[in-house]
C-alpha positions in Angstrom: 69.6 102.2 99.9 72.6 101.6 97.8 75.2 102.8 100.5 73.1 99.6 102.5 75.0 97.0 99.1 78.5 98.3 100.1 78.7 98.9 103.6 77.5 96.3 106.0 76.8 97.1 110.1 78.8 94.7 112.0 77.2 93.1 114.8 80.1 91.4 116.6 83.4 92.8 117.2 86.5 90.4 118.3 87.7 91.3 121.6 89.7 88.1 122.2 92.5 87.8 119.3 95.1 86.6 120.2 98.2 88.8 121.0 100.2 87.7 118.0 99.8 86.3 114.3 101.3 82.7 114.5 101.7 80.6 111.4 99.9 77.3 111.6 101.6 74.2 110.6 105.1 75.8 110.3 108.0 73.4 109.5 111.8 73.6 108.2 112.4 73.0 104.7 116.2 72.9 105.5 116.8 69.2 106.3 114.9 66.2 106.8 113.8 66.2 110.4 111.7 68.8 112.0 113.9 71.3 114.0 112.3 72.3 117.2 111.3 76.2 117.0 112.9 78.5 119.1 111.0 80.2 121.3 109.2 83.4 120.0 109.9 86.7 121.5 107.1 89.6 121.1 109.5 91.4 118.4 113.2 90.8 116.8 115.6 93.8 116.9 116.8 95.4 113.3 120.2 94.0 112.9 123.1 95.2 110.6 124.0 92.5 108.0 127.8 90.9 108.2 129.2 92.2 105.2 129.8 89.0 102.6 127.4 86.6 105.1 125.9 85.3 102.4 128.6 84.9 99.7 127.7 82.3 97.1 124.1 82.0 98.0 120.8 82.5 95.5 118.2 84.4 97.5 114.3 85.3 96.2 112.4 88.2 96.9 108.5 88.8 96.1 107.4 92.1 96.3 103.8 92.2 96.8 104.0 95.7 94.4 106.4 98.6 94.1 104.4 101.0 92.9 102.7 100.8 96.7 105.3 103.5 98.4 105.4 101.4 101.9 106.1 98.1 100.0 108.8 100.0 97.4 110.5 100.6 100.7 110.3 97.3 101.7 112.1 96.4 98.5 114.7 99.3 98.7 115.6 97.9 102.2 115.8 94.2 100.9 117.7 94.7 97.8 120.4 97.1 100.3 120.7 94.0 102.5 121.5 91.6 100.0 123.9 93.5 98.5 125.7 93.9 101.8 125.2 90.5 102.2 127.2 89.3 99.2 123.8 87.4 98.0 122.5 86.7 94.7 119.0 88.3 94.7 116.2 87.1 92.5 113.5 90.3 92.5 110.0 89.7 91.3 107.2 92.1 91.5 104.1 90.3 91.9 102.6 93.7 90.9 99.4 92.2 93.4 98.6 89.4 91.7 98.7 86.0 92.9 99.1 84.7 89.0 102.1 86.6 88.9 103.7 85.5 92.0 102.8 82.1 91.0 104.9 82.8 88.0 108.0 84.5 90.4 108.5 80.7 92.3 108.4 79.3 89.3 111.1 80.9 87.6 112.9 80.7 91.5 113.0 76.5 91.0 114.3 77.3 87.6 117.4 79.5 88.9 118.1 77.4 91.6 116.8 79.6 94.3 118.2 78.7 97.6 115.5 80.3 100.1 112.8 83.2 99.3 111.1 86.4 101.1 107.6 86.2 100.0 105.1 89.5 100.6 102.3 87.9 98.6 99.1 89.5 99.0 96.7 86.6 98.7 96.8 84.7 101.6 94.7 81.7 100.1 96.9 81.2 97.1 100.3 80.7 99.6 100.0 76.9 99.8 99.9 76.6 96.0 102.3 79.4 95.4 104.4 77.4 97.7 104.0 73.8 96.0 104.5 75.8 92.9 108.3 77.1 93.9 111.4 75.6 95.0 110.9 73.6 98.5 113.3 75.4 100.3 113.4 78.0 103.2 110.5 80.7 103.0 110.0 83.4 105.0 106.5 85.2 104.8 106.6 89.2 104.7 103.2 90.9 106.8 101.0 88.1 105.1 101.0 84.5 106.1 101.6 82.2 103.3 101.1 79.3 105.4 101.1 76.1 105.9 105.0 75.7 105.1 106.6 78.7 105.4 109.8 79.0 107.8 108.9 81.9 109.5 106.6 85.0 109.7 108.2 88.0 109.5 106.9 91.7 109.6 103.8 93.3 111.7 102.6 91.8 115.0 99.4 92.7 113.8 97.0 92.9 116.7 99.7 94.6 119.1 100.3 97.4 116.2 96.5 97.5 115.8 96.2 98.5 119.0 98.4 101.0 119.8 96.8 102.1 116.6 93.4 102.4 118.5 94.8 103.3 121.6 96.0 106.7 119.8 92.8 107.6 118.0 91.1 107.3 121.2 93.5 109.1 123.3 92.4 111.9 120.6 88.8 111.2 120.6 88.7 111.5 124.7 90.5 114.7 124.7 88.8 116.5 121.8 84.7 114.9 122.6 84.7 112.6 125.4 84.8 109.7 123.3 81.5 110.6 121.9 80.8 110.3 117.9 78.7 109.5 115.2 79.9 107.0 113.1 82.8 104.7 113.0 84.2 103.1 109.3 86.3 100.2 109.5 88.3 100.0 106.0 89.4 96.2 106.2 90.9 93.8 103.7 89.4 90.2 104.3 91.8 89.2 101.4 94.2 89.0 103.2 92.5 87.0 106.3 93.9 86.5 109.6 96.2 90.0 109.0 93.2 91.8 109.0 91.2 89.9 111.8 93.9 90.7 113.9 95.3 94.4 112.8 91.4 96.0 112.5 90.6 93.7 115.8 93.5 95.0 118.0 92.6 98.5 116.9 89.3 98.2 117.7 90.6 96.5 121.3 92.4 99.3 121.6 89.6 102.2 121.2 87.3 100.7 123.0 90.4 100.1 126.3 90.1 104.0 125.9 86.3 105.1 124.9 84.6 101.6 126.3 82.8 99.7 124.4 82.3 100.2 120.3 78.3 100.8 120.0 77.9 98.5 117.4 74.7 100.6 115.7 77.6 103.6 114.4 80.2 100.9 113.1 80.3 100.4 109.6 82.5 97.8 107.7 83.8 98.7 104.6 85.9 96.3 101.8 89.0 98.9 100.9 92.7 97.7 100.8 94.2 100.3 98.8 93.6 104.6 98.4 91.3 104.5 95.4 89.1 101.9 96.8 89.2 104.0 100.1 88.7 106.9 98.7 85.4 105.6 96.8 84.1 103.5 99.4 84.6 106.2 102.1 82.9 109.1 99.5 79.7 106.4 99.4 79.8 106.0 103.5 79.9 110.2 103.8 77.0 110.7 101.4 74.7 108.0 103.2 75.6 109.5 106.9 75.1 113.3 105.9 74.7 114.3 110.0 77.4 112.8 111.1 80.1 115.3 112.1 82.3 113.2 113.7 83.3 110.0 112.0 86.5 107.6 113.1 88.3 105.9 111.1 89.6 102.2 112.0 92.0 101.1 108.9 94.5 98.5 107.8 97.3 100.9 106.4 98.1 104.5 105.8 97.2 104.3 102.0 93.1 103.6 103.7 93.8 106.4 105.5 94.8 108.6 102.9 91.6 107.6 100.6 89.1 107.9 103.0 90.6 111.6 104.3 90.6 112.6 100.4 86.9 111.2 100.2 86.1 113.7 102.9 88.3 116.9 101.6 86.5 115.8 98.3 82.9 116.3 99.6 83.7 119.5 102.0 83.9 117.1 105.2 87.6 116.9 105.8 86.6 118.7 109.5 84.2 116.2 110.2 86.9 113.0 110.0 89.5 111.7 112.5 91.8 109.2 112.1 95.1 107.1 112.9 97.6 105.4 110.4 99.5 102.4 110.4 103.3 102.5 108.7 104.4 105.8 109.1 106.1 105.7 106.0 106.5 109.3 104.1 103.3 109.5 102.6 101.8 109.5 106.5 104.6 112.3 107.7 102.9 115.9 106.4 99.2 114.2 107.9 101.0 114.1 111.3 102.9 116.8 111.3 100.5 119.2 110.3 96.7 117.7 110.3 94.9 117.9 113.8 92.5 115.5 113.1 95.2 112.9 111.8 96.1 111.3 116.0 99.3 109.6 114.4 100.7 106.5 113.2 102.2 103.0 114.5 105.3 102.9 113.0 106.3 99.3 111.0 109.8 100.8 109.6 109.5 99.1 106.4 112.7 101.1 105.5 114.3 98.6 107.9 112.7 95.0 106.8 115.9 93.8 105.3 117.3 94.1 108.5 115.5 90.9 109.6 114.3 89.5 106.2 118.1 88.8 104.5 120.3 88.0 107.9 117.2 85.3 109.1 116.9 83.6 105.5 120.4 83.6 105.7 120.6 81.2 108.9 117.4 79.3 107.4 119.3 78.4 104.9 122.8 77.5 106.5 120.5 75.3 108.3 120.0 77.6 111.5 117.2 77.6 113.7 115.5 80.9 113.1 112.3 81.7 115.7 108.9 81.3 113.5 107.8 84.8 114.4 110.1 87.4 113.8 108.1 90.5 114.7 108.6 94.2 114.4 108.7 96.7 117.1 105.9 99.2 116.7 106.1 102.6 118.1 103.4 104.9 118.3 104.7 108.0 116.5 102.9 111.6 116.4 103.6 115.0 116.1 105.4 115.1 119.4 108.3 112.2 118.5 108.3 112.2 114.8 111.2 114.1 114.4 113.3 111.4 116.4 112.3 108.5 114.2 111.9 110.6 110.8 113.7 113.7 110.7 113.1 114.6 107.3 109.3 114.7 108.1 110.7 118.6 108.5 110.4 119.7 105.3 106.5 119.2 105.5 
């Protein structure tokens, strides 16, 4: 069956990650001996930038792409922050490409770049993206860029995956008694222990709700992005024509969004139930106004700057910055989204 080429039935799911992402082989590129970490807490508060902080010094930013809305606010957020800063910022869109962010550190060593954010989609090419650039400071945004960035910064992956799956099945108890038909887990392996942990902690947090995932209705699909959802989700749907209720376990609200267009597209849109993860404003009229749509963790990429600039900032003064510098998810639905995004109103 062709559905059989594109989606494969797991038979393991990973119960045991570990509660955060941690860089491997982390070290300082700010001086010569190996500062001892500081300790890491399970998130870092947003903080206001000190106006003029970082007079005089050359920053680097890689987007991983603008024209993804939760990364263009990512960007928006940075670029703010900088400016407050007093920084020179160096923008690049990588536009998802590892090429072209190969090409962004490049032209960094050329303008003297003095320490770089780096939301690079392609885990695997970090190290060389790395080597490529300027050997200074680096902070990795949501995707580890290991093995010499400074710091992590962004999701605590498995914790926001499972509030993530905690919500759905807080839904799925109330509305079937944790009974359904099919589950489709729309991962991104690309991106490699990100999606181990975020798709694993939502799955940990289902099944701390429902019990145990039966293995025989999960279905893995490859989709990082809302066309590749949206196709490989319309495939999934036509090969499971009697199932009537089918979860759906995802990386990001774009997965989301393609898998609940695949559905609307083929008449099933009643038939599909789901949670995001961002609760940026593509998520908002989904939770305000879809029943079937539990709700999102919320990563405030509107606020990344707040950690991204001030914490390069002290790497590159030379400050000991922790190597995990975590959001604070919140589990937002229709009953609280008004206090985190009032605008989601005018939905």
């Amino acid at each position: 069956m062709e559905f059989n080429k594109k989606i494969k039935r797991n038979t393991t799911i990973a119960l045991a990650l570990t509660a955060l992402v941690m860089p491997i082989g982390i070290t300082s590129s700010v001086a010569a001996a190996k500062p001892k970490p500081l300790i890491n807490t399970e998130y870092v508060e947003f903080e206001k930038v000190v106006k003029n902080s970082g007079k005089g010094l050359k920053l680097g930013y890689i987007s991983l792409g603008d024209a993804v809305p939760f990364v263009k606010l990512v960007s928006d957020s940075i670029k703010k922050q900088a400016k407050i800063a007093g920084v020179k910022l160096e923008f690049c869109d990588s536009k998802i490409d590892d090429a072209k962010a190969l090409e962004c550190v490049q032209a960094f060593k050329v303008k003297g770049v003095q320490g770089y954010l780096n939301f690079n989609l392609g885990a695997a090419a970090g190290p060389a993206i790395y080597a490529a650039g300027p050997q200074v400071p680096v902070i990795a945004i949501d995707i580890n860029q290991t093995p010499k960035q400074t710091s992590f910064m962004g999701a605590n992956n498995n914790r926001a995956g499972v509030i993530t799956g905690t919500g759905l099945g807080n839904l799925i108890k109330k509305k079937f008694d944790c009974k359904y038909d099919a589950i489709l887990a729309l991962e991104s392996p690309g991106v490699g222990a990100v999606n181990e942990a975020r798709i694993g902690g939502v799955k940990q947090g289902f099944a701390a709700v429902c019990g145990a995932i039966d293995l025989k209705k999960l279905y893995t699909i490859d989709s990082s992005f809302i066309e590749q959802a949206q196709a490989s989700t319309k495939d999934a749907l036509t090969a499971l024509p009697n199932a009537k209720t089918v979860l759906v376990f995802a990386m990001n609200d774009d997965s989301v969004l393609g898998a609940f267009k695949a559905a609307e597209q083929l008449g099933r849109d009643k038939d599909m139930y789901g949670a995001g993860q961002g609760a940026d404003p593509t998520s908002w009229c989904q939770i305000m106004n879809n029943p079937n749509w539990a709700g999102d963790t919320a990563y405030f990429p509107e606020h990344y700057g707040e950690i991204g600039i001030p914490y390069l900032i002290k790497a590159v003064k030379k400050i000991q910055i922790p190597t995990l510098l975590a959001i604070n998810h919140v589990w937002i639905d229709k009953s609280n989204i008004m206090k985190y995004y009032p605008k989601a109103a005018d939905c």
